[in-house]
Structures are given as structure tokens and as C-alpha cells.
C-alpha positions in Angstrom: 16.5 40.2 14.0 17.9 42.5 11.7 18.1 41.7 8.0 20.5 42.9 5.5 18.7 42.2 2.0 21.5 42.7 -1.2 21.9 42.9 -4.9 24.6 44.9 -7.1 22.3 46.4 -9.2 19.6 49.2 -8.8 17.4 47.0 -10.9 18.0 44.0 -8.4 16.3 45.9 -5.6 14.0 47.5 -7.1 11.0 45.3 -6.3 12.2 44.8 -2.8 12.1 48.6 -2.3 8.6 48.7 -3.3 7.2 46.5 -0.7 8.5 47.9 2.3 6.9 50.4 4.5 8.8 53.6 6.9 12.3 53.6 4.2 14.6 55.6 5.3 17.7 56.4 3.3 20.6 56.3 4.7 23.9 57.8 3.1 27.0 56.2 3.9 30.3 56.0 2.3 29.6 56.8 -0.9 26.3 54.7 -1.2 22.4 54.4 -0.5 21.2 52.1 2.2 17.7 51.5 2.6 16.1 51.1 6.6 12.7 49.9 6.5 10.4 47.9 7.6 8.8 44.9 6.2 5.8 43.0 7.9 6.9 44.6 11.6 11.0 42.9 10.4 13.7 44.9 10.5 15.3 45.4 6.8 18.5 46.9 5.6 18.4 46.9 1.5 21.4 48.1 -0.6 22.9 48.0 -4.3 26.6 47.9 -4.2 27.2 48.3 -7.9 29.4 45.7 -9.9 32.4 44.0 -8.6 34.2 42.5 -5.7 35.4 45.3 -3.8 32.4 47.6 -3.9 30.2 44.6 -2.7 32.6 43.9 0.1 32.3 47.4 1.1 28.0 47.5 1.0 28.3 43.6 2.8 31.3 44.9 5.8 29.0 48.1 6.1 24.9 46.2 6.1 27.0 44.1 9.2 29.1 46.2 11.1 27.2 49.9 10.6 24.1 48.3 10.8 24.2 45.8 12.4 22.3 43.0 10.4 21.9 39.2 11.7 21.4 38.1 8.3 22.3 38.5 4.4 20.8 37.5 1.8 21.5 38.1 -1.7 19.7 38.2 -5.2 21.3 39.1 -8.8 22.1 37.5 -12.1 24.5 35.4 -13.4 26.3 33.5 -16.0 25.7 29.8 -16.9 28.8 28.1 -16.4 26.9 24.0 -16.5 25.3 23.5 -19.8 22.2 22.2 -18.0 21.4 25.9 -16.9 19.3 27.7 -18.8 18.5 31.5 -19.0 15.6 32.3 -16.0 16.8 29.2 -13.8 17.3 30.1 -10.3 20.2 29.0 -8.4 21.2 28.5 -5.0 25.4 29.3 -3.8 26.5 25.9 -2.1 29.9 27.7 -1.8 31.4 30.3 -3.5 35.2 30.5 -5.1 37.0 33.5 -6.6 38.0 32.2 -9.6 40.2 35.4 -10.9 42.7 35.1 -7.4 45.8 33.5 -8.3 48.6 33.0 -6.6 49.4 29.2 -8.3 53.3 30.5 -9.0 54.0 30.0 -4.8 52.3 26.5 -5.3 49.1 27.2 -4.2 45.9 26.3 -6.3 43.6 28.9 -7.9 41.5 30.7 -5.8 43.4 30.1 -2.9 44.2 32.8 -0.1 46.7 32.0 2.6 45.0 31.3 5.9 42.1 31.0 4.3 40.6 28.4 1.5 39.7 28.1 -2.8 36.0 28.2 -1.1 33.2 29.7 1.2 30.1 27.7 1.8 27.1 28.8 2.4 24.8 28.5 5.6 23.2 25.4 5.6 19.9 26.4 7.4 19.2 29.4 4.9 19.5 26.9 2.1 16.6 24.4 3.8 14.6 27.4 4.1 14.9 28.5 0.1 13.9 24.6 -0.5 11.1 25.0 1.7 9.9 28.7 -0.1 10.3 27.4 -3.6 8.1 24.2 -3.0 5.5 26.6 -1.7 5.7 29.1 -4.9 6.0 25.7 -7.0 9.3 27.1 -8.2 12.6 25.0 -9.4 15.6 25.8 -8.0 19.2 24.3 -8.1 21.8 24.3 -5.8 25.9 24.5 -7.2 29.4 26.2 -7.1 29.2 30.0 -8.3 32.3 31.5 -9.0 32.9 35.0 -8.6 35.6 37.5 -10.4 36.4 40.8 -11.7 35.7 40.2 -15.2 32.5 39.7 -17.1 33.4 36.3 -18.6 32.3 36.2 -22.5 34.7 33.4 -23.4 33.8 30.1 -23.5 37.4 28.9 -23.4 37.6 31.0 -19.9 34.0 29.6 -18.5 35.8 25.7 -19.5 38.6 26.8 -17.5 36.6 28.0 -14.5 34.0 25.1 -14.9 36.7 22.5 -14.6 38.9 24.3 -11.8 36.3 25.0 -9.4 33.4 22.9 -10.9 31.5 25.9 -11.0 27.6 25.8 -12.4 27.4 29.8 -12.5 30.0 33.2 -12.6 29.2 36.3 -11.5 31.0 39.6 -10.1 30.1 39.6 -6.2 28.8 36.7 -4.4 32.4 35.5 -3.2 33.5 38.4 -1.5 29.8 38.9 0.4 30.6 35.4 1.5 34.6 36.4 2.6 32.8 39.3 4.5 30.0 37.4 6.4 32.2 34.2 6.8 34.3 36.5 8.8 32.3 38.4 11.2 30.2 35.1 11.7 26.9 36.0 9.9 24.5 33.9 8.1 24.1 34.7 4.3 22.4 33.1 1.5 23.1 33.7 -2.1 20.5 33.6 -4.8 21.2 34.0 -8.4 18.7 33.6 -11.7 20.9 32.8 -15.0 21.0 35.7 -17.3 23.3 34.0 -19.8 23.8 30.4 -21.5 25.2 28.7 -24.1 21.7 28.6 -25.8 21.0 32.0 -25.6 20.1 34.0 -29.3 20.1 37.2 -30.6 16.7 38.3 -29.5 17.3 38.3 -25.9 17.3 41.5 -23.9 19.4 41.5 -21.1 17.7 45.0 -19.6 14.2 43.4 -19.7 15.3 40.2 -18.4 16.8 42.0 -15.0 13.6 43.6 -14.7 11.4 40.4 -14.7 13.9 38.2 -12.9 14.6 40.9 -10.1 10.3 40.6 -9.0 10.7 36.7 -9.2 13.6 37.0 -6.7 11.8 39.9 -4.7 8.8 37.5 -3.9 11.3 34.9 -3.0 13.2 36.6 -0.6 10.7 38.1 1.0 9.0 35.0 1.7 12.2 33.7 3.6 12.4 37.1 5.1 9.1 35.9 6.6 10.1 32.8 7.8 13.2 34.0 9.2 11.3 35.8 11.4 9.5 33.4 12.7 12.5 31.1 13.6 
């Protein structure tokens, strides 16, 4: 089994990076890809940098150029659900794109023809997160995260997406990692820790808060890279 291990940010991977042994980087269409290895597993780790089409491009390429089984997928995002709260980790159930619309032809929001408003998640990878996080003694929740081309600031546009795809989270790549791996048939598991809320003050840093998350989501990854390979 090959594992394909993702974030969009260089800050994402960072900790992942560290605890891998014989990396080799790999250049490929205009981006970094890391081949390593990780407890005798095969590894693929990348940063695609922000948005939907660059993360389409780092998710066709982990699969098709190198051939991963598996994706998995850590970052931040955006409270959406009031209950979130900035550090709480949450799990993709399925994943809309909340910025597609195409509602003039009578079609809802976030709907693409022959396809659907949403992608769901594999079941099996979310069983395993449950399992990880009740070994770390972590909390994790499971919802809707919506994905778009726009960092969402306005609460009138997170009521809009809340209520049309009763989304808990937003964020910029998640969907289109799922379009990618929903269509070539591969596994993938998306993990996001909330960055933003509608509690958050003036004294938070959103630079040190990437930092600290992205080792919190490092350990908890590659604990269910370990189990995957052991399946």
C-alpha cells in the first residue's frame, strides 16, 4: 500500500515531513512531492497551495503519477456551525462546492451535471479516525465541509452556505480532492482543525495557530497511516 498524505499549505506538512525517513523529492509539474518512507510504509506527502484547481492537480498527480492507494488530508478551516470552536478537529462526511452554480438551468447549488451537490467520504477511513482519536483521548466531530474559491469572511455568506448545504466547516480544497479520488476509485479521508469562529478575538494569531494545529494533525495521521497498514 501506497499512501498519498496532503495538505495545501507548507505549514500543514511540515510535521509530517519531519518524521519520515529516505525523502526523496520529487519535482513534478510545477510542485514538490515528497517519497518517503514511514515505519517500512510507503508515503507520498505534498502541499498543493490554496484553492481548488491547484489541489485537484497535487490529488490527480499523488494517484495517477504515483500511484497512491490512499489519501488522506489535513488543513484548517472555517467554522460554519456555531458549536465549533477554534482547535476543534473535524472529520469530512461529504464534501460540497458551495461556489458552483449553475441554479439559472434549474439545477441546485453545487450541482454538476452527471455528477451530484455532494462527495462522501470513505466510510472505513472514518471508523479508523474514531478508533485513533479514542486512543490519543482526542474529540473529534464528524459534518458537511464545504469547499470554494473564496476565503469566506462574511457572515451573511457562511448563513447562506450553512443553510444550503448544511455545512459545519468551509475551506478552499477538500471538495475537489474528493471529485479527484471519487473518480479514479480511491479511498480518501479528510481532516480539518477550525482556524476560525464566530467567537474568535483580536488576540488570535492565525500563523501560530497553523503551526500548533498542523503537529496535532501530524500525530493523528500518522497513527492511521499505521493502522492502514496493518489492514
Amino acid at each position: 500500500m501506497k499512501i498519498a498524505i496532503m495538505g495545501a499549505m507548507p505549514e500543514e506538512i511540515a510535521p509530517i515531513l519531519e518524521r519520515l525517513d529516505d525523502v526523496q523529492e520529487v519535482n513534478y509539474a510545477k510542485n514538490k512531492y515528497y517519497k518517503a518512507k514511514y515505519n517500512n510504509i510507503d508515503v507520498v506527502v505534498a502541499y498543493s497551495k490554496i484553492g481548488k484547481v491547484f489541489s485537484t492537480l497535487t490529488a490527480a498527480t499523488m494517484l495517477q503519477i504515483f500511484a497512491c492507494d490512499v489519501l488522506l488530508f489535513t488543513g484548517v478551516a472555517g467554522a460554519v456551525n456555531d458549536e465549533l470552536k477554534i482547535g476543534d478537529l473535524i472529520v469530512a462526511t461529504k464534501l460540497p462546492q458551495h461556489d458552483l452554480d449553475i441554479t439559472i438551468f434549474g439545477h441546485p447549488y453545487g450541482y454538476v451535471p452527471e455528477g451530484s451537490v455532494f462527495v462522501e467520504t470513505d466510510q472505513d477511513l472514518r471508523a479508523l479516525a474514531k478508533l485513533v482519536a479514542k486512543e490519543m483521548d482526542i474529540d473529534i466531530k464528524e459534518g458537511i465541509i464545504a469547499t470554494g474559491d473564496q476565503f469566506i469572511a462574511s457572515q451573511e455568506r457562511k448563513g447562506f452556505i450553512a443553510d444550503t448545504f448544511h455545512a459545519d466547516a468551509l475551506e478552499m480544497e477538500g471538495a475537489s480532492v474528493a471529485v479527484v479520488c471519487d473518480a479514479l476509485d480511491v479511498p480518501f479521508f479528510i481532516l480539518r482543525s477550525i482556524s476560525d469562529s464566530a467567537d474568535m478575538d483580536a488576540s488570535f494569531n492565525f500563523e501560530e495557530f497553523v503551526e500548533s494545529s498542523a503537529k496535532i494533525s501530524a500525530e493523528f495521521l500518522m497513527k492511521m497511516v499505521d493502522k492502514l497498514a496493518k489492514v
